[in-house]
TORBASE-198466 format. One record per residue: x, y, z negated of N, C-alpha, C, O in turn; residue in one letter. Coordinates in pm, whole numbers, plus 50000, padded with zeros to 5 digits. Layout:
<nuros>
XYZXYZXYZXYZA
...
</nuros>
This chain:
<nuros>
298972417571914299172407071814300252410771713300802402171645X
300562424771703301362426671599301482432971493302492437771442X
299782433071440299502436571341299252423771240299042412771291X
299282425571073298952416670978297522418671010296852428571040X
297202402870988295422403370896295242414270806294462423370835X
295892414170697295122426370634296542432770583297612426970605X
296462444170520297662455770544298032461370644297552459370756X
299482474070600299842475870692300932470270762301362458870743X
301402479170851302462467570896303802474470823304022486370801X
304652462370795306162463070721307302462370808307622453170884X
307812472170788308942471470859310612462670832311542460270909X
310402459870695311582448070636311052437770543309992439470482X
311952424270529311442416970470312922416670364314062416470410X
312632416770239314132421170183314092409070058313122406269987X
315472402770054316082389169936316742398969849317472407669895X
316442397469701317042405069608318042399669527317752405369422X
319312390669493319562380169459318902373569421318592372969302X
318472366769507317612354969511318272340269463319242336569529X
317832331969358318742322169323317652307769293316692307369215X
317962301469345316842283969304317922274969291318862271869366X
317412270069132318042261269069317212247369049316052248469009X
317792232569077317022225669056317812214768962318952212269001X
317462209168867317652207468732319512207468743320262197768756X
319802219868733321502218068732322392225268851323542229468839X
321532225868977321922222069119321902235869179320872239069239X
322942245269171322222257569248322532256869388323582258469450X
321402254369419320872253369547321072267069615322112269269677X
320082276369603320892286969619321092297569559320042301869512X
321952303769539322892313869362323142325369428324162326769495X
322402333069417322582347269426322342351769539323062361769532X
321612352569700321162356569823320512368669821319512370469751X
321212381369926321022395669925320602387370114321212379370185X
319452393970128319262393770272318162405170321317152409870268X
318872407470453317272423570516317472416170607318542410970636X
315682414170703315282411370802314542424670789313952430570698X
314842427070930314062443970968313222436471167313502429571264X
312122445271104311172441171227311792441371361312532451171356X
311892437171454312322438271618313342433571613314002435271715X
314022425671502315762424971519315042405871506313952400971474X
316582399571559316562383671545317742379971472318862380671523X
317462374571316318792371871267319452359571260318622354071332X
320182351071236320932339771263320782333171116320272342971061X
320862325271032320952322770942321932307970940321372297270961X
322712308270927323732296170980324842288470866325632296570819X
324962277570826325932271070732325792255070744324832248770790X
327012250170689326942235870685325222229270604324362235370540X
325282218070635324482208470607324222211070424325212207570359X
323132216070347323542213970215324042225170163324792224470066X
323672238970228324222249270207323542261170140323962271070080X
321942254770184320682259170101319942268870137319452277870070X
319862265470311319322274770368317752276270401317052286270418X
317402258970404316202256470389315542262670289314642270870310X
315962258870169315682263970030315392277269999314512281769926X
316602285370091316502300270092315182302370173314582312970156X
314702293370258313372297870374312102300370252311422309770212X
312262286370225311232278470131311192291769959310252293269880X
312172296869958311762308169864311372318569908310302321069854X
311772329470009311182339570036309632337070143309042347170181X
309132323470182308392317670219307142315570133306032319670166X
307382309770036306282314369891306652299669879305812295769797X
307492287769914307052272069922307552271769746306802268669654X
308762275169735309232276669587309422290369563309622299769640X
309252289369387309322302469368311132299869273311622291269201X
311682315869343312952319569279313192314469131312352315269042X
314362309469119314882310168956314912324268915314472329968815X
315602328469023315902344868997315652352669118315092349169222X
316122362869089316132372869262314822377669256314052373869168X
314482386869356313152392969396313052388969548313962384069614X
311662392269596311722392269732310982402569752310132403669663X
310922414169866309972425969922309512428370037310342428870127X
308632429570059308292434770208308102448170190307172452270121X
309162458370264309592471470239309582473570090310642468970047X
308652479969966309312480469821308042474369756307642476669642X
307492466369848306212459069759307262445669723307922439669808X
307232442769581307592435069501306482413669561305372409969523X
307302407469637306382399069663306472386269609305882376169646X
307212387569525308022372669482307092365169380306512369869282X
307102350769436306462342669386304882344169431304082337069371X
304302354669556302962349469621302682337869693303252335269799X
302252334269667301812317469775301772320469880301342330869930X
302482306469952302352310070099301462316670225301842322370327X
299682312370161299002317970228298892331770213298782337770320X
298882340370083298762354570033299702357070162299192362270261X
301442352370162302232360770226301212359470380300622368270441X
301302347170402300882345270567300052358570592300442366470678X
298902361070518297972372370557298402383970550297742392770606X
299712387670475300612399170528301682400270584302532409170574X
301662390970646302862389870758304102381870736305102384270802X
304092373070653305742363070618305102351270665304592343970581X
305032347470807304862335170867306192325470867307362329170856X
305692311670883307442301170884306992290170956305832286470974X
308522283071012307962270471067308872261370967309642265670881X
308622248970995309462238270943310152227171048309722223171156X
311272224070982311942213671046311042204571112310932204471235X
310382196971036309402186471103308212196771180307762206371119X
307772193471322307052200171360306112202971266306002214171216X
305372192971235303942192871178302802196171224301982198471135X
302382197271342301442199871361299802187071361299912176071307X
299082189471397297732185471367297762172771487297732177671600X
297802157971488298082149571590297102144071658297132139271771X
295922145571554294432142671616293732155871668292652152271714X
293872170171681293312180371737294692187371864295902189771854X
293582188371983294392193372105295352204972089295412210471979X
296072208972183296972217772174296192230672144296732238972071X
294842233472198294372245372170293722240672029294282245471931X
292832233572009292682234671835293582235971718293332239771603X
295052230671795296182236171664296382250971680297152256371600X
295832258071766296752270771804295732277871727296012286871648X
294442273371755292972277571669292652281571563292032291871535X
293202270471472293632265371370294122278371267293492284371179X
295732280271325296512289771251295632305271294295672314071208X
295032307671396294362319471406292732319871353292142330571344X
292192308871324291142310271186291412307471050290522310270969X
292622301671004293352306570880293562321070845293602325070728X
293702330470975293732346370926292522350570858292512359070770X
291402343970905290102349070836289362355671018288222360371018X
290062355071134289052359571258287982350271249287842340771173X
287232354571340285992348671370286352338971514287302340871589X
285332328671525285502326671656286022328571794286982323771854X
285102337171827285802345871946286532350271956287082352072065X
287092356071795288432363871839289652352471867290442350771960X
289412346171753290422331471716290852323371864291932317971890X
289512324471958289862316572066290542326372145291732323872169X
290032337372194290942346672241292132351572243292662356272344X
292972350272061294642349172029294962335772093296112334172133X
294002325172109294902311372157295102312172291296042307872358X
294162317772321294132321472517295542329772531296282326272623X
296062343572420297072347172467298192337172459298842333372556X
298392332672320299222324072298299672310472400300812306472422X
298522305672445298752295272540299762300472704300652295072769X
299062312472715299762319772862301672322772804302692320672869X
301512328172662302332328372674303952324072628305072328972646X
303382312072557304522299572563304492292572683305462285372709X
303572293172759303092283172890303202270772823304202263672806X
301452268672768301332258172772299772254272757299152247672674X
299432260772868298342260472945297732245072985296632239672968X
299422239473066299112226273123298352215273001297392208073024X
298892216272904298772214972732297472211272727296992199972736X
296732225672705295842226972609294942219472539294662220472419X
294252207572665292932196672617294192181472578293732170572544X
295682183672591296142171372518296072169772373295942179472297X
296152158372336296282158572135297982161072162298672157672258X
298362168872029299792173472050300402160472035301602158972061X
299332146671977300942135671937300872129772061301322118372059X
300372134372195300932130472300302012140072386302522137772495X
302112148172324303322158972376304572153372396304952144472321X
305302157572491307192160972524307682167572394307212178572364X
308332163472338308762171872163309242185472218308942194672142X
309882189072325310022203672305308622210972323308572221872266X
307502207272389306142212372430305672211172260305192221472212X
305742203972206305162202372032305902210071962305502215471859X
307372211472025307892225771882307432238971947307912248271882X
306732243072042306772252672099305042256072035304682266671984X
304012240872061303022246571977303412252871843303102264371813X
304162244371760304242251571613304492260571585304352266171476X
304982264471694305662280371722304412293371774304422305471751X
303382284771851302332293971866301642296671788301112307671772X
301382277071657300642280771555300812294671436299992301871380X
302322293571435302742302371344302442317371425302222326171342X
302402320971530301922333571592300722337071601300602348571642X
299342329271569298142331271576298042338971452297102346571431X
299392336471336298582343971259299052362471240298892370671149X
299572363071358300002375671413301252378671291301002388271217X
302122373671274303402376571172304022389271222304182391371342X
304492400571095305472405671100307122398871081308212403071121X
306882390971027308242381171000308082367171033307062361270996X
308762362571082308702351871163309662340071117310402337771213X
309882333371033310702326370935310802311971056309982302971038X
311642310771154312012297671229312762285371165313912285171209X
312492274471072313532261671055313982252171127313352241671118X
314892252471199315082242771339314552243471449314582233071515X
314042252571496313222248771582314032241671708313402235871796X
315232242471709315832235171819316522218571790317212211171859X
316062217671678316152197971592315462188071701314262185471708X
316362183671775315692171771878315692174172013315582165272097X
315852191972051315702192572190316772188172256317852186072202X
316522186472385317452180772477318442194372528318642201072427X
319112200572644319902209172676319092220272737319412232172731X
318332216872780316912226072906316092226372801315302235672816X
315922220772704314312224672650315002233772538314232241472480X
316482234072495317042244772370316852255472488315932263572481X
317652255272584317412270072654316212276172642315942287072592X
315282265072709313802274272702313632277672571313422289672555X
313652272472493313262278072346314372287472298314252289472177X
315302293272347315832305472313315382313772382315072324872339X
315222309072544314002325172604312862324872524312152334872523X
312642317872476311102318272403311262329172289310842340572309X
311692326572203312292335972109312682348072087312482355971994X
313552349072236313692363472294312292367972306311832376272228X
311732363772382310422365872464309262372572320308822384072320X
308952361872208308542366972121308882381572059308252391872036X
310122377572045310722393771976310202401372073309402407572003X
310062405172170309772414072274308552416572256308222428372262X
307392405172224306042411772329305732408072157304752415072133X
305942403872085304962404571938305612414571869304812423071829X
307312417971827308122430371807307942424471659307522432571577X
308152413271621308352407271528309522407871453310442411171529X
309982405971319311622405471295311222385171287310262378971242X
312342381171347313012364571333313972360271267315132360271306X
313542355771156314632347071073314832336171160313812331471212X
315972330871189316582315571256317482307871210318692309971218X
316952298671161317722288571069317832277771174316892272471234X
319072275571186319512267271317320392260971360321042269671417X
321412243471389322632240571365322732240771526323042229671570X
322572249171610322272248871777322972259171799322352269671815X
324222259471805325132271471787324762279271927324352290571903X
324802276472053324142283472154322862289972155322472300372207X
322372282472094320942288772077320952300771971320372311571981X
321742296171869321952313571799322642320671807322522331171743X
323992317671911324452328671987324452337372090325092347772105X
323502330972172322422334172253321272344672218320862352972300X
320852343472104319552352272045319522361771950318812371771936X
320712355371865320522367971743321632376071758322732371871795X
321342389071726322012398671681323012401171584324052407671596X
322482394171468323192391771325323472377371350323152368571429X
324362379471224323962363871139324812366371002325652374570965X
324132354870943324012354670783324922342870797324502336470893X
325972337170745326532323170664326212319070521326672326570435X
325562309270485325542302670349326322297670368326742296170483X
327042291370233327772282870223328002277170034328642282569944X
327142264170034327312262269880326312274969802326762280869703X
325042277969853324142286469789324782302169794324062311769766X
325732303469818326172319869851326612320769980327062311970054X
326422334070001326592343370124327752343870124328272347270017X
328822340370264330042342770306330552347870371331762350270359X
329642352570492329882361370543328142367570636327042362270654X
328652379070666327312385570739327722393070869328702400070843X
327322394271000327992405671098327272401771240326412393271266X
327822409271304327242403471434328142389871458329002384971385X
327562384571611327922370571635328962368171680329352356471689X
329892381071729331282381671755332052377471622332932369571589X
331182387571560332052386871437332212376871319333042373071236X
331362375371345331342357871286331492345071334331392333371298X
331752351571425332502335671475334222333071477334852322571491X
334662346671458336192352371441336052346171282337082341771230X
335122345871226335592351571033336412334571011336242323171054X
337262340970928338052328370905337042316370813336802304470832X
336642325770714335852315470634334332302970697333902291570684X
334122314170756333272305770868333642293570926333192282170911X
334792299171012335902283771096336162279571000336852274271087X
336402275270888337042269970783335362261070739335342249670784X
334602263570693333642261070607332652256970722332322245670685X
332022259170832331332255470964331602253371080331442242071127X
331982261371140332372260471301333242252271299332992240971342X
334712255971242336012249071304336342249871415335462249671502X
337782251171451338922261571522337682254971705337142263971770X
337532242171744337262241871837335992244271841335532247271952X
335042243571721333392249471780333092263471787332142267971852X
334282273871689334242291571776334392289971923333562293972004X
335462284271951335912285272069335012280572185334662287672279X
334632265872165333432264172222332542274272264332492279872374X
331872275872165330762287372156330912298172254330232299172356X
331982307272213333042315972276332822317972419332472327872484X
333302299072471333522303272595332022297872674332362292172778X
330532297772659329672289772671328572304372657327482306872708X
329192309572592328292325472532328332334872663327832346072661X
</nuros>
């Protein structure tokens, strides 16, 4: 499952100062970002910091004021979301969204006959997909009868049917309880592993992204403030100053 529908496969997904302005408002002003395949990056800032926004542009949802976006040196900025989907820039959103009148396996269906498979194959990616979020028990429920962590975990399969090289996550941990964030950070791990995906993670679940990613990125006010691993950003002053604060490093810290 870790090839695109059509192309080949990319090994980075690259932000060129990337900037979205909305009448006045820079949302976000100037964003340099590399997601490289097999890695999980953090994407982390206060409330209003424009990180969504940053998803929602290299995503195809808006297109840049400015900036470029690439997958390795193909120029992709401003393709619609579906163009990207079929070469590999999959995303989720804050609100689950998924389909409330079709079962857990017809949403999973769903995103794997959007690639353009056929039948058989389509049911066959849901068969993997179901084994391996486990949610087997699932499958013949309608998702709007789901446990909300079992419903962010479909959206999470939906977005894998369509076999992504990039894997664009928004919240996915918005609502879970303490056991269902854990599982959904093995989950994540688990993806990176057996799909060898790169993971963007946009996320205010500080365990959960210190737990998983490797990197991380800080917005703050539409620019980048800091970038490093998760040691290292949780030390950066500007960080504690502008997000964390002196007791949520520490927290973190000692919980990591």
């Amino acid at each position: 499952m870790t090839t695109p529908v059509d192309g080949a496969s990319s090994t980075k997904l690259e932000a060129r100062g990337v900037k979205v302005h909305f009448a006045g408002v820079r949302a976000v002003d100037g964003v340099d970002l590399t997601l490289k395949r097999g890695t999980i990056l953090g994407l982390i800032g206060p409330n209003g910091a424009g990180k969504t926004t940053f998803m929602n542009a290299i995503s195809g949802f808006v297109k840049p004021t400015e900036g470029q976006v690439f997958l390795d040196e193909e120029d992709v900025t401003g393709f619609a979301p579906e163009r990207l989907a079929r070469i590999g820039v999959v995303r989720t959103f804050q609100g689950v969204a998924t389909f409330p009148d079709l079962t857990v396996f017809q949403n999973i269906e769903v995103g794997a006959l959007g690639t353009g498979l056929n039948r058989r194959k389509a049911r066959a990616r849901t068969r993997e997909l179901l084994d391996m979020l486990e949610l087997g028990e699932w499958e013949r429920q309608y998702s709007s009868a789901l446990p909300h962590g079992a419903e962010r975990r479909v959206g999470i399969a939906r977005a894998l049917a369509a076999s992504p090289e990039f894997l664009l996550l928004d919240e996915p941990a918005a609502g879970l309880n303490d056991a269902e964030s854990r599982e959904l950070a093995d989950t994540i791990v688990q993806i990176r592993r057996d799909v060898g995906c790169g993971v963007l993670l946009v996320e205010h679940d500080m365990h959960v992204i210190f737990k998983v990613c490797e990197d991380l990125q800080v917005l703050d006010y539409g620019k980048s403030i800091a970038f490093g691993t998760a040691d290292e950003v949780r030390k950066d002053k500007k960080v504690i100053e502008a997000y964390l604060g002196t007791h949520g490093a520490e927290e973190v810290a000692e919980t990591d």
